[in-house]
SEFIBA-792321 format. One line per field, with one value per residue (C-alpha): residue in one letter; y, x, z. Coordinates in nm, 4 decimals, padded with zeros to 6 digits. Example, Ala and Ser with C-alpha at 12.3 -4.5 7.8 and 13.67 -1.06 7.14 Angstrom:
SEFIBA-792321
aa: [A:S]
c2: [-00.4500:-00.1060]
c1: [01.2300:01.3670]
c3: [00.7800:00.7140]
end
This chain:
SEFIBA-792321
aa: [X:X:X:X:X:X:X:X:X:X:X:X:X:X:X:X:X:X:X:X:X:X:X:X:X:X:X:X:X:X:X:X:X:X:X:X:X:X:X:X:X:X:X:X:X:X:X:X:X:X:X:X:X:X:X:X:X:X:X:X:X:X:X:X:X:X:X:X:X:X:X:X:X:X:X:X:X:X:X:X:X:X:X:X:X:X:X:X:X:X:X:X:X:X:X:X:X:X:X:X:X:X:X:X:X:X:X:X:X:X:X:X:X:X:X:X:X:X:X:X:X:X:X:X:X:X:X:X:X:X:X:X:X:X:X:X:X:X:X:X:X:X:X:X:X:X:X:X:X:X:X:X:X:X:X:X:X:X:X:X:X:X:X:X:X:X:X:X:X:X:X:X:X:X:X:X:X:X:X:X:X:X:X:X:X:X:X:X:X:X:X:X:X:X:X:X:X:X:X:X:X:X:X:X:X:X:X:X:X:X:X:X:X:X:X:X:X:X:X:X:X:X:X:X:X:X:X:X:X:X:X:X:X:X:X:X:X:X:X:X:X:X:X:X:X:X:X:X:X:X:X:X:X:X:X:X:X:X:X:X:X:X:X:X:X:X:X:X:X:X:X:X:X:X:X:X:X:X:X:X:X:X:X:X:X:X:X:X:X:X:X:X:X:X:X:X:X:X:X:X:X:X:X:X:X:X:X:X:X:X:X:X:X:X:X:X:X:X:X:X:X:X:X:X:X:X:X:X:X:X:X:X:X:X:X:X:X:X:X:X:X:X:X:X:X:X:X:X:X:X:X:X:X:X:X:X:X:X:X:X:X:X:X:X:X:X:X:X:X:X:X:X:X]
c2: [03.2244:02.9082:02.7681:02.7358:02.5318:02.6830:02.4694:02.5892:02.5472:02.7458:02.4532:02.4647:02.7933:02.6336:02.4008:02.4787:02.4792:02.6461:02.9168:02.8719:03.0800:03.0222:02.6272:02.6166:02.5895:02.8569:02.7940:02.9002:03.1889:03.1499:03.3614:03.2982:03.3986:03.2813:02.9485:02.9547:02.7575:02.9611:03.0403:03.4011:03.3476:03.1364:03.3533:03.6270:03.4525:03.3932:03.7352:03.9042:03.7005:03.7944:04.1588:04.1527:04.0081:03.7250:03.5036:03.5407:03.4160:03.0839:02.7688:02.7489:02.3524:02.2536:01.9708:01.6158:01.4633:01.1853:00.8227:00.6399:00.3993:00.6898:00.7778:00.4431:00.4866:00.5677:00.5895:00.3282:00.2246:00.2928:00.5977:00.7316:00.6363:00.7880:01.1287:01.0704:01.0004:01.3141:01.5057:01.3666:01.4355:01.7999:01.8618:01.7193:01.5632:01.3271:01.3082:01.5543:01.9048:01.7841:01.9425:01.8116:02.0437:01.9794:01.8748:01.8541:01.4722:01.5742:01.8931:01.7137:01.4273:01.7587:01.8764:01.5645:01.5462:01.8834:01.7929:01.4374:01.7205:01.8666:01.5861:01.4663:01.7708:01.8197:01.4798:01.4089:01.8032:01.9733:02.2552:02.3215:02.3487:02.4298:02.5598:02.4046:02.6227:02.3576:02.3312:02.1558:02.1271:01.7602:01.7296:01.6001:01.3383:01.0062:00.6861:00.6489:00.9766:01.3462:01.6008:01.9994:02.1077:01.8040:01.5004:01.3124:01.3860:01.5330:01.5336:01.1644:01.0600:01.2504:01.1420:00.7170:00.8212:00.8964:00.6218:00.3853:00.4707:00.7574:00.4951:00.7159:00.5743:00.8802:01.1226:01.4201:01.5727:01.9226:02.0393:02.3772:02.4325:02.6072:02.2529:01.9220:01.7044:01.3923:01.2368:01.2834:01.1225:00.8669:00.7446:00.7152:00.6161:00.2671:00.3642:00.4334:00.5722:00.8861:01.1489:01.2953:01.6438:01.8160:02.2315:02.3243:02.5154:02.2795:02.1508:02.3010:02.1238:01.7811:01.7537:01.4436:01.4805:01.6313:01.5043:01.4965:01.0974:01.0284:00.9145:00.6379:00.2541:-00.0447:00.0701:00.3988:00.4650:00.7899:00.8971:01.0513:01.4184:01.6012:01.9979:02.1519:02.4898:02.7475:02.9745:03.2934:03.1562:03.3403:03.3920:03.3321:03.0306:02.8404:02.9135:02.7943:02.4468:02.4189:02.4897:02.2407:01.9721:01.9697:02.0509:01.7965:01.5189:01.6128:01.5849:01.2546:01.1313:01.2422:01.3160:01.2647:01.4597:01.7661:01.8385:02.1152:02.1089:02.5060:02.6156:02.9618:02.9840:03.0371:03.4004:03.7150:03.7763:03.4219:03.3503:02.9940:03.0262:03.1926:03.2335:03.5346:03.4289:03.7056:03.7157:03.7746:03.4543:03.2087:03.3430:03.2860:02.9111:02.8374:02.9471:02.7149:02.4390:02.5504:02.5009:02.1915:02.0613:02.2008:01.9699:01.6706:01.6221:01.8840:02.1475:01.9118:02.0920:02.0674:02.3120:02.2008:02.4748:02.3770:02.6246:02.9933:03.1653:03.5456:03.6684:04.0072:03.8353:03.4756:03.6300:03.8005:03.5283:03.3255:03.5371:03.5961:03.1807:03.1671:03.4418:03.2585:02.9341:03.1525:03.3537:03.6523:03.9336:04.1487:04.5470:04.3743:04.4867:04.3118:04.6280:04.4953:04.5034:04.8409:04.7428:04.4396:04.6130:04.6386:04.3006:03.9863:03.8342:03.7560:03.7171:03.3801:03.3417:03.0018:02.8137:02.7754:02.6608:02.4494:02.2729:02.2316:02.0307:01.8400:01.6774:01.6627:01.4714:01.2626:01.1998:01.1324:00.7898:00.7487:01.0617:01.2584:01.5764:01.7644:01.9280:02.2710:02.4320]
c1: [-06.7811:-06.9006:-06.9850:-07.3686:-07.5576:-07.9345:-08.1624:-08.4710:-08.6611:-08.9650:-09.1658:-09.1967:-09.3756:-09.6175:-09.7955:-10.2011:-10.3829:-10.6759:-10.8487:-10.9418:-10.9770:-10.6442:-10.7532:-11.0976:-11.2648:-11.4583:-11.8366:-12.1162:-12.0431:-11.6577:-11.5678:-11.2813:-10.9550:-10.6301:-10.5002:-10.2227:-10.0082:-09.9416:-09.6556:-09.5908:-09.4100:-09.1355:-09.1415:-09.0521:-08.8127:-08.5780:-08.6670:-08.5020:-08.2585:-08.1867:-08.2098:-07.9927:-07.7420:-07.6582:-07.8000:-07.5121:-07.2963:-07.4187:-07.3890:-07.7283:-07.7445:-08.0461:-08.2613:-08.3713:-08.6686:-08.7200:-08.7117:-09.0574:-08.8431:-08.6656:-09.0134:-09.0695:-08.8478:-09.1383:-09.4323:-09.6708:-09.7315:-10.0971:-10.0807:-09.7630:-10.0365:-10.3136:-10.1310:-10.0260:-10.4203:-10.5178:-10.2308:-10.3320:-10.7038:-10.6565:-10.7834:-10.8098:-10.7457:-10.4606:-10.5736:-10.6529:-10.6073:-10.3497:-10.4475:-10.3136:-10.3635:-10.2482:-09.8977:-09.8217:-09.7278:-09.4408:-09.3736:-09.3711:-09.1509:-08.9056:-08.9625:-08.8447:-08.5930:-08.4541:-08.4216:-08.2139:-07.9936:-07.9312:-07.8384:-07.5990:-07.4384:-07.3413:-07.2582:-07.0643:-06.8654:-06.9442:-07.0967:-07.0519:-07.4466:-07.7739:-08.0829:-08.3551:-08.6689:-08.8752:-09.2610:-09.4924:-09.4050:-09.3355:-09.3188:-09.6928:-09.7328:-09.7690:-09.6813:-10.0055:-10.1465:-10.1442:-10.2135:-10.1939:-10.0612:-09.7805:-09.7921:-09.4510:-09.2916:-08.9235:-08.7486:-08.7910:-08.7251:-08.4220:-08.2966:-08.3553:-08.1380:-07.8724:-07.8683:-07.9531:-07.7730:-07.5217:-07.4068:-07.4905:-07.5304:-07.7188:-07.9312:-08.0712:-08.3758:-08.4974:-08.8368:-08.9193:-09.2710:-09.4942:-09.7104:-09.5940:-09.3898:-09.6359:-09.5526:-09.1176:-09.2223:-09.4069:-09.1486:-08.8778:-09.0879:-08.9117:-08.5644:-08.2901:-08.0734:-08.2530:-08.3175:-08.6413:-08.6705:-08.9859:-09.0711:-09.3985:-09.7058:-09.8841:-10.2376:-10.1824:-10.1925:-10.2463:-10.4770:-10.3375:-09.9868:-09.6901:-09.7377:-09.4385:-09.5416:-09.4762:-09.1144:-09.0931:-09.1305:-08.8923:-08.5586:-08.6760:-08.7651:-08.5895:-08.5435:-08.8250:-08.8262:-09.1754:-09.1145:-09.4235:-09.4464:-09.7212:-09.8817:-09.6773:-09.3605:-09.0755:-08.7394:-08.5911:-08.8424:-08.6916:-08.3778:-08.4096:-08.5393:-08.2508:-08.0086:-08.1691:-08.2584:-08.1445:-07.8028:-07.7427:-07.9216:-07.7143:-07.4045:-07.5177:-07.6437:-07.3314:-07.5318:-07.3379:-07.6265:-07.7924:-08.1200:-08.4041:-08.7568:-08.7330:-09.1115:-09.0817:-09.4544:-09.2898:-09.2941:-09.4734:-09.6842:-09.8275:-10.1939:-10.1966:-10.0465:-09.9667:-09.5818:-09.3719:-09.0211:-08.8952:-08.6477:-08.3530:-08.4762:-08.4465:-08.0948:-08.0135:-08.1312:-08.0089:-07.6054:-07.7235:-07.7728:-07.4609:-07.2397:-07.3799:-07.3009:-06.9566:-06.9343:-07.0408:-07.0284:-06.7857:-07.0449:-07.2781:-07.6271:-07.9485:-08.2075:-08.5592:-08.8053:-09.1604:-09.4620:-09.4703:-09.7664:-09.6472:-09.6055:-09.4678:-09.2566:-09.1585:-08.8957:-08.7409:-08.6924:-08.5751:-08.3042:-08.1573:-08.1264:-07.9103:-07.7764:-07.6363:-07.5511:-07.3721:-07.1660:-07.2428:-07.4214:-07.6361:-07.7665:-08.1180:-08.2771:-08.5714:-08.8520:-09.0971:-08.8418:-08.9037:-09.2816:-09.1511:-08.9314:-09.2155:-09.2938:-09.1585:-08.9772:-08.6454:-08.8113:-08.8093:-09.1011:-09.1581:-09.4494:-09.2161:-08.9232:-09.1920:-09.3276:-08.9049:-08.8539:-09.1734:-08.9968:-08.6881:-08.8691:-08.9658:-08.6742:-08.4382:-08.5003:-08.2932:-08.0739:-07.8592:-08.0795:-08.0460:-08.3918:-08.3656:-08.5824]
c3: [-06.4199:-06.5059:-06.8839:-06.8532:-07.1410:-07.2523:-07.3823:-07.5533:-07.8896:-08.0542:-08.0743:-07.6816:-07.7531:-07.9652:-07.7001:-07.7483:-07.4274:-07.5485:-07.4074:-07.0704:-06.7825:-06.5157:-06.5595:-06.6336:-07.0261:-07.1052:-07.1000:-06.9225:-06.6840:-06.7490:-07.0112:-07.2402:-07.1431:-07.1544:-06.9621:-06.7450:-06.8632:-07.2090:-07.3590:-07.2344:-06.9214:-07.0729:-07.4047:-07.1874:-07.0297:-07.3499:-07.4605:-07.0976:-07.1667:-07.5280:-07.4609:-07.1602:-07.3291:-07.1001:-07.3822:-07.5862:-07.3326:-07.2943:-07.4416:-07.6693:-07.7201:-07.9013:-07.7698:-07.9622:-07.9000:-07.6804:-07.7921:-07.7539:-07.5519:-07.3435:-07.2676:-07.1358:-06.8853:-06.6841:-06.8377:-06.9658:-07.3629:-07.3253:-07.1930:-07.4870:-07.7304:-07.5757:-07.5642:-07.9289:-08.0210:-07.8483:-08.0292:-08.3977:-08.2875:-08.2120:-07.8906:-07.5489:-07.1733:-07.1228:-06.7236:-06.5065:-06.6246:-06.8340:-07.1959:-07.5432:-07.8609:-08.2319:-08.2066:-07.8799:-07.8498:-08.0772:-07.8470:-07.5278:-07.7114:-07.7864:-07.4356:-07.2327:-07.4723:-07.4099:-07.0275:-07.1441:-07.3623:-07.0795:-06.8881:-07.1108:-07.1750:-06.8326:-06.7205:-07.0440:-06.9346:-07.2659:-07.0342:-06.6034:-06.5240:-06.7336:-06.7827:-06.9802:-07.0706:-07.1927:-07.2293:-07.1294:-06.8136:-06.6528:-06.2873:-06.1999:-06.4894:-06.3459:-06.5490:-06.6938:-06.6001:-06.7664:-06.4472:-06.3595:-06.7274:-06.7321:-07.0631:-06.9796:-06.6607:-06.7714:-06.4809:-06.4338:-06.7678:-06.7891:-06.3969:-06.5459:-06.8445:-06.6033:-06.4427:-06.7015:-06.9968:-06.8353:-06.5735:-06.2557:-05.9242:-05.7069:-05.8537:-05.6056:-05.7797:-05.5544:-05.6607:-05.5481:-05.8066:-05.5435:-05.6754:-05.4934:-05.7741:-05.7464:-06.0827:-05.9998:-05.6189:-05.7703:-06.0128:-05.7155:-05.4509:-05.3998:-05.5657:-05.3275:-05.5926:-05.6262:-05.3313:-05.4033:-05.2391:-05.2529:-05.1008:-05.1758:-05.0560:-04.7927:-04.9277:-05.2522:-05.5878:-05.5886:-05.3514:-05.0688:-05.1943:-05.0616:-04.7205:-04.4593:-04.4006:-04.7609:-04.7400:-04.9318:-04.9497:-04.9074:-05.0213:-05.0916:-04.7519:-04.6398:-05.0336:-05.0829:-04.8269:-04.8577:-04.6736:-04.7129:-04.5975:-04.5135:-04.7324:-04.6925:-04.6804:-04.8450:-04.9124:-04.5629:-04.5247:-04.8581:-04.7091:-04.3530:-04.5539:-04.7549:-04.4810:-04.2498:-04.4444:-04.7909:-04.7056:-04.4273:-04.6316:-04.9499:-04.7212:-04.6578:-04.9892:-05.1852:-05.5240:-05.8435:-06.0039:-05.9303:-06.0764:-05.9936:-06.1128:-06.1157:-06.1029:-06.0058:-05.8801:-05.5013:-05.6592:-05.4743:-05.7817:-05.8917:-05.9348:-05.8321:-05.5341:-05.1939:-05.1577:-05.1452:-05.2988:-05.4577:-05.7951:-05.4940:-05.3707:-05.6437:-05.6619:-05.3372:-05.4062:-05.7126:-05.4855:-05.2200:-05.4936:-05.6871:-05.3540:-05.3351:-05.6714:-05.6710:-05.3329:-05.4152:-05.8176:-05.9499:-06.0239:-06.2265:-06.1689:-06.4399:-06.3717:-06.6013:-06.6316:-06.4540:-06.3606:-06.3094:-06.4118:-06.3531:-06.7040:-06.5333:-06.2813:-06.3563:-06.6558:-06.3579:-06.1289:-06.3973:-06.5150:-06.1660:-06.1801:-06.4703:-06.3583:-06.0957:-06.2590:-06.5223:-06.2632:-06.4840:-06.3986:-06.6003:-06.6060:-06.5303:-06.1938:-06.0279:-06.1156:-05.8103:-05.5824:-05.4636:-05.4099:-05.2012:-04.9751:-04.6637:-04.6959:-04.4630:-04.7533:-04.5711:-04.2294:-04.0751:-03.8778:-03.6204:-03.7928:-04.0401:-03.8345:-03.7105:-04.0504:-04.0894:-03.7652:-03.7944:-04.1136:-03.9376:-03.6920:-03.9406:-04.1599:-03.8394:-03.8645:-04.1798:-04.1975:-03.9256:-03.8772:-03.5558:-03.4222:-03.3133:-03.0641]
end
């Protein structure tokens, strides 16, 4: 049983996105709806949590905002203020799909905040690991560019305060949002301090990123490890990635921080994408991650809340994460799984050995990966 710190705040919940249809405005033949990224999924989240009691044994720590100048850790001045215009206007686009309602300069401030709270917490040893469900999401914001639902890009913010005011040397960030982390890769391109890992649906979301080529530039070359998988992919295909490259690079790397951009759209039931992780899954990856942590960095493991846009589901897969980082197990059974039990989800099928040793390939220039047939 490990001491696991939760991070969360109402405001997160109160992020206006409008009334779109998945990511389209309503208008013309597109009828109002609701958008995707809403509040539901991670309101249900903290409510599974609540009434499974597994709430009340965590560590609730509650997040500050972000500093205008912890913000500039990565991203530009122009682009702080244009989110903050948007915010005080009411309504609209900080880039590409990247939506700003009343408020939510001040929410996203809170939000990037809540993933440096986390960061601290751990690395100072007030808690063993955490969890922080914060909102809106970060992991596609570029310096001076909102994208896919993201204003300031978490993650990275939080991964510079480490190393520039915490003092750490190597930082190993894993994304496993369905969604390639552009914004994260983008940040770290050139920085061989921080091991970029990327798994994500091939061809996805953005559109040109992601790509198994992308590996860096000039002393980030090597630090940046893009393992995009096919559509389809599921438990046993995260895992075969993990154990084959993540692992063995890890081993290499010798992180002294952990973090995960935990978008749990890998899940069977998400609408914006094609995986088939299941709530088993994302348990089975958060233990990989833990063993890693407890390996390298005694344990010290942030996991920052990204997409998932099951409202049914994504509360499920969630919970079995903390779950895990908690070492405590709840009464709470995965509902679907009984629906799920036909499907591949723990098969490992060889196009996706093969996307896995075409990055090997790759990557063998700068790290010790053996190719199996």
């Amino acid at each position: 049983m490990k001491k696991t710190g939760f991070i969360c705040d109402e405001k997160y919940f109160w992020h206006d996105t409008g009334n779109g249809a998945l990511f389209m405005p309503p208008g013309g033949y597109i009828e109002t709806d609701v958008h995707s990224e809403n509040p539901a999924t991670k309101r249900r989240f903290k409510n599974l949590l609540e009434v499974s009691g597994l709430m009340d044994q965590l560590t609730q720590i509650k997040p500050r905002a972000a500093t205008v100048d912890e913000i500039k850790f990565y991203h530009t001045e122009n682009y702080i203020n244009k989110v903050k215009e948007l915010s005080d206007a009411g309504f609209g686009d900080a880039g590409e799909l990247a939506l700003v309602g009343k408020g939510s300069y001040e929410i996203a401030l809170l939000s990037a905040g809540g993933a440096i709270t986390a960061v601290e917490a751990v690395v100072n040893g007030d808690v063993d690991n955490a969890y922080a469900l914060t909102r809106p999401p970060g992991h596609h914001a570029e310096a001076d560019l909102g994208m896919g639902f993201c204003l300031f890009n978490n993650v990275a913010i939080a991964a510079k305060y480490a190393r520039n005011v915490l003092g750490l040397e190597r930082v190993l960030i894993l994304d496993w949002d369905v969604h390639h982390g552009n914004g994260t890769e983008s940040a770290f391109y050139e920085d061989p301090n921080v091991l970029f890992i990327s798994l994500h649906q091939e061809r996805n979301f953005p559109p040109g990123r992601g790509n198994v080529e992308d590996i860096g530039k000039g002393d980030g070359l090597g630090r940046t490890v893009n393992i995009p998988l096919p559509a389809g992919t599921g438990n046993a295909g995260y895992l075969h990635a993990l154990e084959e490259i993540v692992g063995p690079i890890a081993d290499q790397f010798k992180p002294e921080l952990i973090l995960i951009s935990a978008g749990q759209d890998p899940g069977m039931f998400d609408p914006l994408a094609r995986m088939m992780v299941t709530a088993e899954g994302f348990r089975q990856m958060t233990r990989f991650m833990l063993d890693l942590a407890d390996k390298h960095c005694g344990g010290k493991l942030v996991a920052c809340h990204e997409g998932g846009y099951s409202a049914a589901y994504v509360p499920f897969c969630s919970l079995a994460i903390v779950e895990e980082l908690s070492g405590i197990r709840t009464d709470v059974e995965d509902p679907f799984a009984k629906a799920l039990t036909e499907l591949p989800t723990d098969e490992l099928f060889d196009i996706q050995k093969d996307y896995v040793n075409k990055v090997k390939e790759v990557q063998s220039a700068y790290w010790n990966l053996a190719i199996k047939a």
